[in-house]
C-alpha positions in Angstrom: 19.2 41.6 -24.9 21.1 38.7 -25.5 19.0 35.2 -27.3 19.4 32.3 -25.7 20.8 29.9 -28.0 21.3 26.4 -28.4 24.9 25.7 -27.1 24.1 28.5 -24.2 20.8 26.2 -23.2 23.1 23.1 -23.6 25.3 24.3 -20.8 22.7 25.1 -18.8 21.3 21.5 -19.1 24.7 20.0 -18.6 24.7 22.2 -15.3 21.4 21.9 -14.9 21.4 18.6 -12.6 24.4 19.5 -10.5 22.3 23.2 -9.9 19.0 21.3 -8.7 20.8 19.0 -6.2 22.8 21.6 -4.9 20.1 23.9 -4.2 18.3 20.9 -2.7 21.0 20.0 0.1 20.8 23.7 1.4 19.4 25.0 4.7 15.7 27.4 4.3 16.5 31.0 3.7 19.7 30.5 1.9 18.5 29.3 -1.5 18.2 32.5 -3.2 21.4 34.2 -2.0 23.1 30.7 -3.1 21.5 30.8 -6.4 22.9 33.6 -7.4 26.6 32.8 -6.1 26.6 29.3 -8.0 25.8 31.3 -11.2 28.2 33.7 -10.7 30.4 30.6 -10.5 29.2 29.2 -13.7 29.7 32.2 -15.6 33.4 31.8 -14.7 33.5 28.8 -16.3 31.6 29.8 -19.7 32.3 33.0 -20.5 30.1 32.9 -23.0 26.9 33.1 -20.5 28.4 36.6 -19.7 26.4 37.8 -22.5 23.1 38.0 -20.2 24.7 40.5 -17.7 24.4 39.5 -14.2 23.8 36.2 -12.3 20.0 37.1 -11.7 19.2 37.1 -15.4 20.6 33.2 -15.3 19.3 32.1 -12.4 15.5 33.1 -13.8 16.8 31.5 -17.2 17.4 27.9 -15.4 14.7 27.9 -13.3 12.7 28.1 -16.6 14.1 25.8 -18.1 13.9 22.8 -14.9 10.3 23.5 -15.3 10.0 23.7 -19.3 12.0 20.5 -19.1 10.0 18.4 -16.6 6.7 19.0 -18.8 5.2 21.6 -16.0 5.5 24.7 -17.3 4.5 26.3 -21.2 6.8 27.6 -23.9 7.9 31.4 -23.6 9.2 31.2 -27.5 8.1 28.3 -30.6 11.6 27.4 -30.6 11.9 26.1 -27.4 9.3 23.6 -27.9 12.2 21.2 -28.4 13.1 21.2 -24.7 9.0 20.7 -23.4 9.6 17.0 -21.1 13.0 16.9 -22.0 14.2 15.6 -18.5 11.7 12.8 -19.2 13.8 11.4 -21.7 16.9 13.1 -23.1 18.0 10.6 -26.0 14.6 11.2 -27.0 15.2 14.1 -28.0 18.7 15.0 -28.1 21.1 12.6 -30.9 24.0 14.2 -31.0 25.3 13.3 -27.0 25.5 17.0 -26.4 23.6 16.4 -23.3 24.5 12.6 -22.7 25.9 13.1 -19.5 23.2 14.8 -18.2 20.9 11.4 -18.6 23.1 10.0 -15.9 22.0 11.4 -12.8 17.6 12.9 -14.0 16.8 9.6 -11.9 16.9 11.6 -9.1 16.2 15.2 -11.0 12.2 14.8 -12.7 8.9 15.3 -11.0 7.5 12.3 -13.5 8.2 10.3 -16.3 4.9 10.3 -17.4 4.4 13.3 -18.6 4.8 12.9 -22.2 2.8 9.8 -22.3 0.3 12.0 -20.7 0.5 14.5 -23.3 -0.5 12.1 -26.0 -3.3 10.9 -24.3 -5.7 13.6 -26.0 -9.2 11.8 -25.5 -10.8 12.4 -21.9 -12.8 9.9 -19.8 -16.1 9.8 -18.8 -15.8 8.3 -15.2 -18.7 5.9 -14.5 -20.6 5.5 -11.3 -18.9 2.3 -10.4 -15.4 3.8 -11.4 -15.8 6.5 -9.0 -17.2 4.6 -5.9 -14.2 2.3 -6.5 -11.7 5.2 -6.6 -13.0 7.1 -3.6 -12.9 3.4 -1.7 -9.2 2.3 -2.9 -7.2 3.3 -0.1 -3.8 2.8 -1.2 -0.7 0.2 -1.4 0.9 -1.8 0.8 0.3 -4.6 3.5 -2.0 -2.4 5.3 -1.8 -5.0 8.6 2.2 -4.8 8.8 2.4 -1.7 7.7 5.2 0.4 10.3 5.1 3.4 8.3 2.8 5.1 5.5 3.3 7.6 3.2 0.7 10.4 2.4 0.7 12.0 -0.3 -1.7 14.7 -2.4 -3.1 12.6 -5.3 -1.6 9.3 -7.5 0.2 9.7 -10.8 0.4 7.9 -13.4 3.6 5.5 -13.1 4.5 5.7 -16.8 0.9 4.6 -17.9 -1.9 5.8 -19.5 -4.8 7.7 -17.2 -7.3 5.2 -18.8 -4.7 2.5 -17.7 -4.4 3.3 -14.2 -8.4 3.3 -14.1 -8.3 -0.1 -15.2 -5.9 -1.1 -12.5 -7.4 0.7 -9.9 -11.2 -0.4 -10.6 -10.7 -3.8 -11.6 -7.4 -5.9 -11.1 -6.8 -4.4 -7.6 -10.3 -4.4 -6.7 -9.7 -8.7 -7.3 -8.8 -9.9 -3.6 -11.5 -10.3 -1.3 -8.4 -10.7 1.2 -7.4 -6.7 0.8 -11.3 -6.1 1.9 -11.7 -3.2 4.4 -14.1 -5.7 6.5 -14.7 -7.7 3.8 -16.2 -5.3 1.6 -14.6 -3.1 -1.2 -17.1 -0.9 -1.0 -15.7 0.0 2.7 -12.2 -0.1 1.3 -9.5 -1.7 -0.1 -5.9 -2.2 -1.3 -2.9 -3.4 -3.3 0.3 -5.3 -2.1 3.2 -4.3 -4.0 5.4 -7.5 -5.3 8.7 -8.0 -4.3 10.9 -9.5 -5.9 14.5 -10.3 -3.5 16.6 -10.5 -7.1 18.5 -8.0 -8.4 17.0 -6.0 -10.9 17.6 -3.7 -13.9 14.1 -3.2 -14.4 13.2 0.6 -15.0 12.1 2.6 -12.6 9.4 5.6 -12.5 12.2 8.8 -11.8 10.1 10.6 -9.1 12.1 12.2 -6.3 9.4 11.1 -4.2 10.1 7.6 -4.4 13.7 8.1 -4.3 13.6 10.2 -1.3 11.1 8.1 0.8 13.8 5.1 -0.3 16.4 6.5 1.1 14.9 7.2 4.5 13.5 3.7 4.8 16.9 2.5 4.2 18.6 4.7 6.3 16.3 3.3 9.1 16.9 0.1 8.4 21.0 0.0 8.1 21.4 2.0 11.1 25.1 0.5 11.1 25.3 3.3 8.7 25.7 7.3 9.3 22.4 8.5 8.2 23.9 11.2 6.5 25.4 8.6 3.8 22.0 7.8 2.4 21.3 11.5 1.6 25.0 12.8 -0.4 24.3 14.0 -4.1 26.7 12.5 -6.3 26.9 8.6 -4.7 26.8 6.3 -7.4 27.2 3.1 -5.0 24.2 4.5 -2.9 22.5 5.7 -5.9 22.4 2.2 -7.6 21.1 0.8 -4.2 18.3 3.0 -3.5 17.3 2.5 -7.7 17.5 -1.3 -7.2 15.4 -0.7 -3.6 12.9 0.6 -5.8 13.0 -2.1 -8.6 12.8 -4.6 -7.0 9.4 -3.3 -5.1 11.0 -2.6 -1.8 7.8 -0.8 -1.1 4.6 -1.0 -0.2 5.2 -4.5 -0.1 6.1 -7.6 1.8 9.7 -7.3 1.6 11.2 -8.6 4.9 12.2 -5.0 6.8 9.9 -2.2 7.4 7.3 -2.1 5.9 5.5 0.3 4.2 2.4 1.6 2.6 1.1 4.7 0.4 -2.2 6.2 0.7 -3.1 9.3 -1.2 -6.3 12.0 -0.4 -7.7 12.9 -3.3 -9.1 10.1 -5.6 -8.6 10.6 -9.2 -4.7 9.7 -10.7 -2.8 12.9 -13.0 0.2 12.9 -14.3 1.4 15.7 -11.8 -0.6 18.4 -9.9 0.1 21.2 -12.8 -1.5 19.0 -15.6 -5.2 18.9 -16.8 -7.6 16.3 -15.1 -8.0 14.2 -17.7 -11.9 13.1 -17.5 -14.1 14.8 -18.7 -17.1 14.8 -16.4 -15.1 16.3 -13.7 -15.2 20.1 -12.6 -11.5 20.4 -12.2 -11.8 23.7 -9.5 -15.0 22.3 -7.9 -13.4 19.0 -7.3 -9.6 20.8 -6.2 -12.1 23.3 -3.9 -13.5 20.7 -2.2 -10.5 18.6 -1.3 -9.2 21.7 -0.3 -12.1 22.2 1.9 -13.0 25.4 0.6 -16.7 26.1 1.6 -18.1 26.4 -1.9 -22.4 26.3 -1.4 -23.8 23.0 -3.2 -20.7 21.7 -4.1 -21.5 18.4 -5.8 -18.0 16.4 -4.9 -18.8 17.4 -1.4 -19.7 14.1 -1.1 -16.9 12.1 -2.3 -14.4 14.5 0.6 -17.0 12.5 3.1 -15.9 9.1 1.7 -12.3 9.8 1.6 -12.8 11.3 5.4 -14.5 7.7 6.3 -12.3 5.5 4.5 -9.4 7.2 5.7 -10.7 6.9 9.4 -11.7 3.4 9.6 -8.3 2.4 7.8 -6.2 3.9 10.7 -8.7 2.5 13.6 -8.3 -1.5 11.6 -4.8 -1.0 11.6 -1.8 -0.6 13.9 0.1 1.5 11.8 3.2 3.5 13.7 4.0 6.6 11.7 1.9 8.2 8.8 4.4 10.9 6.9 1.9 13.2 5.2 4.3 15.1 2.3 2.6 18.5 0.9 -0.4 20.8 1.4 0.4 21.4 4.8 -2.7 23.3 5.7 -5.4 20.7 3.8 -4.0 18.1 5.9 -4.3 19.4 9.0 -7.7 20.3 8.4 -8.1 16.9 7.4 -7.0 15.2 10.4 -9.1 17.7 12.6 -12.1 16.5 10.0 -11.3 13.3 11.2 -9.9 13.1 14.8 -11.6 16.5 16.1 -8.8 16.8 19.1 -6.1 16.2 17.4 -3.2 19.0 17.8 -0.1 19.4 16.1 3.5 20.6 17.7 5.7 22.8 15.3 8.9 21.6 15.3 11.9 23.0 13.1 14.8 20.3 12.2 18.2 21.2 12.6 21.0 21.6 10.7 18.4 22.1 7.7 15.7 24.5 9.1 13.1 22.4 7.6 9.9 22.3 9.3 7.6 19.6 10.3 4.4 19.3 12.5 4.3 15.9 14.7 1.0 15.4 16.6 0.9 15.5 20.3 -0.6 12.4 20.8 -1.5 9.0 18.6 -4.4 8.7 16.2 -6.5 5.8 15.5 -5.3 2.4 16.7 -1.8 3.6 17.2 -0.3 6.2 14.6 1.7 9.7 15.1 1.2 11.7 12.2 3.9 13.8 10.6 3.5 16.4 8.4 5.9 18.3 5.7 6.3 20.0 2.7 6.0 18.0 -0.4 9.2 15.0 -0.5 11.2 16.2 -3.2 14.4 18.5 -4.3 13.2 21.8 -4.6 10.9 21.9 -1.5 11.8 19.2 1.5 14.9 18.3 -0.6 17.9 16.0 0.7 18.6 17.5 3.9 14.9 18.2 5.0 14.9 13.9 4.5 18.2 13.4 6.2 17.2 15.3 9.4 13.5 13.9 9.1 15.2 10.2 9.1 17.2 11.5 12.2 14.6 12.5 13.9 12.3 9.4 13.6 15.1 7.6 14.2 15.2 9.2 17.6 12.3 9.7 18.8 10.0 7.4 17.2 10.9 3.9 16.3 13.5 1.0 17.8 16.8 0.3 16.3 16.8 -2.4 13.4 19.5 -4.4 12.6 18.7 -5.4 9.2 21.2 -4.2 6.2 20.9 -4.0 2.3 
């Protein structure tokens, strides 16, 4: 068999971003018959890759390598330790521009950022009492009370900081403002307001498809001068730079003028992604996953902390007039969630079109006034650009007023 060596794995890096968002803008059921005919066009164009024998052999190969590169998945060989969170920052590690171009476009490509910064934070924590109670009461971000749509998610990460970092924030400075009191008491709930800021920035921003995705459908609800289909083409530098400045400039979960938005998430305790270690050291990693996963595990001690989540998640939809919730991953825990929390609650299958990406909507509103949405997790590989395009569509049509606002 044929080794894999360095200029091979440099083409397939250099190809590597154009491969992801490709795959990502297909319909369901076509990816792995596509797959294989993009290789077989790739090995036109270097024939040395024609060394591995058919398109299969490749296709396994980069598919390795997108999750090697994004920190989520362990070395086959020593050698290839070079590439381990290479997507996180490729100057980092590559001096020679061999894969400059590929640094272009990994806004839009990489689960996290943080996932080296993670990997050199070798020390666990020991939650304390008071940490925990404050992380099972922290409800999310955003101006909860003009909030027109939230986004629910599976857990937090760790926005380029440390885990012991985030427990600062989330314990202390956010827990500062008697004014983002679940009725006046943290201990019922409360919340952070993002800061916007209405100049144009170049600050950084955390590359998480997540964020880039959700982005661009809030934008594409707000400029509906606009096709909707031109917030979700791969390859638009113009609409590129204004979704990244969107996000800079903390066009959510804040009180930017527009719609407004907030994040919650249902489990308590920030990771760097949902494949890494939990990083403290008094939690029982499966016992803690089993019982947000409601798996009926006897005298399973975080039993408890589901109940919290249940009530604070409750009473923060029946404070607040919230008109969509958009629930991204773990289908199945979700709905079981909801039915924990609203017993009659049901759920209507509906499959978007062109994409063939499912969603469930409920039938009837939760709470004080909120239709739930539910979807596979918001990024490339699973909901991908044109699960997000016809999700915007659909909202768009059935579930909110036109907006005239514009970027």
């Amino acid at each position: 068999m044929a080794n894999w060596t360095a200029e091979k794995n440099a083409i397939c890096f250099y190809e590597l971003k154009d491969y992801i968002k490709y795959l990502s803008t297909l319909d369901a059921g076509t990816v792995t018959n596509e797959k294989i005919s993009y290789i077989n066009r790739l090995i036109n164009n270097y024939p040395l890759l024609k060394e591995h024998g058919n398109a299969s052999t490749i296709v396994q190969h980069m598919d390795y390598l997108y999750a090697l590169s994004l920190g989520e998945k362990g070395t086959r060989t020593e050698k290839d330790k070079c590439y381990f969170g290479i997507l996180n920052n490729p100057n980092k590690y590559v001096s020679d521009g061999t894969l400059e171009e590929v640094g272009e476009d990994l806004e839009e490509m990489n689960e996290q950022t943080e996932i080296d910064i993670a990997e050199q934070e070798t020390e666990d924590i020991s939650l304390s009492d008071n940490q925990v109670d404050s992380l099972l009461s922290f409800i999310g971000y955003g101006n909860l009370s003009e909030a027109n749509i939230a986004f629910f998610g599976n857990e937090g990460g760790l926005g380029g900081k440390t885990p012991k970092e985030n427990i600062d924030l989330l314990t202390n400075l956010y827990k500062k403002y008697p004014n983002q009191y679940l009725d006046g008491k943290w201990e019922d709930g409360y919340w952070n307001v993002e800061k916007w800021n209405s100049e144009e920035s170049q600050e950084p921003v955390p590359n998480s498809p997540f964020l880039y995705l959700s982005s661009r459908i809030i934008l594409a609800l707000e400029n509906q001068e606009k096709p909707i289909d031109t917030w979700f083409k791969t390859g638009d530098s113009y609409t590129r730079s204004i979704v990244r400045n969107f996000i800079a400039t903390g066009g959510l979960y804040s009180n930017r003028p527009g719609i407004k938005t907030a994040l919650f998430d249902w489990r308590p305790l920030p990771r760097s992604n949902q494949r890494s270690p939990i990083p403290y050291s008094n939690v029982d990693k499966k016992k803690y996953l089993d019982a947000f996963a409601f798996k009926n595990t006897p005298n399973n001690p975080y039993s408890e902390w589901v109940q919290k989540r249940i009530k604070v998640i409750k009473n923060t939809f029946n404070k607040f007039d919230i008109d969509i919730l958009l629930s991204f991953g773990e289908v199945d825990t979700k709905k079981q969630l909801f039915k924990n929390i609203w017993e009659n609650v049901e759920f209507e299958h509906i499959v978007l079109e062109p994409s063939n990406k499912e969603i469930h909507i409920s039938k009837s509103k939760v709470g004080k006034n909120t239709t739930i949405i539910l979807a596979k997790f918001l990024s490339y590989e699973h909901f991908g650009y044109a699960g997000a395009r016809d999700l915007t569509k659909y909202i768009q049509n059935h579930l909110i007023s036109k907006k005239n606002t514009s970027v």
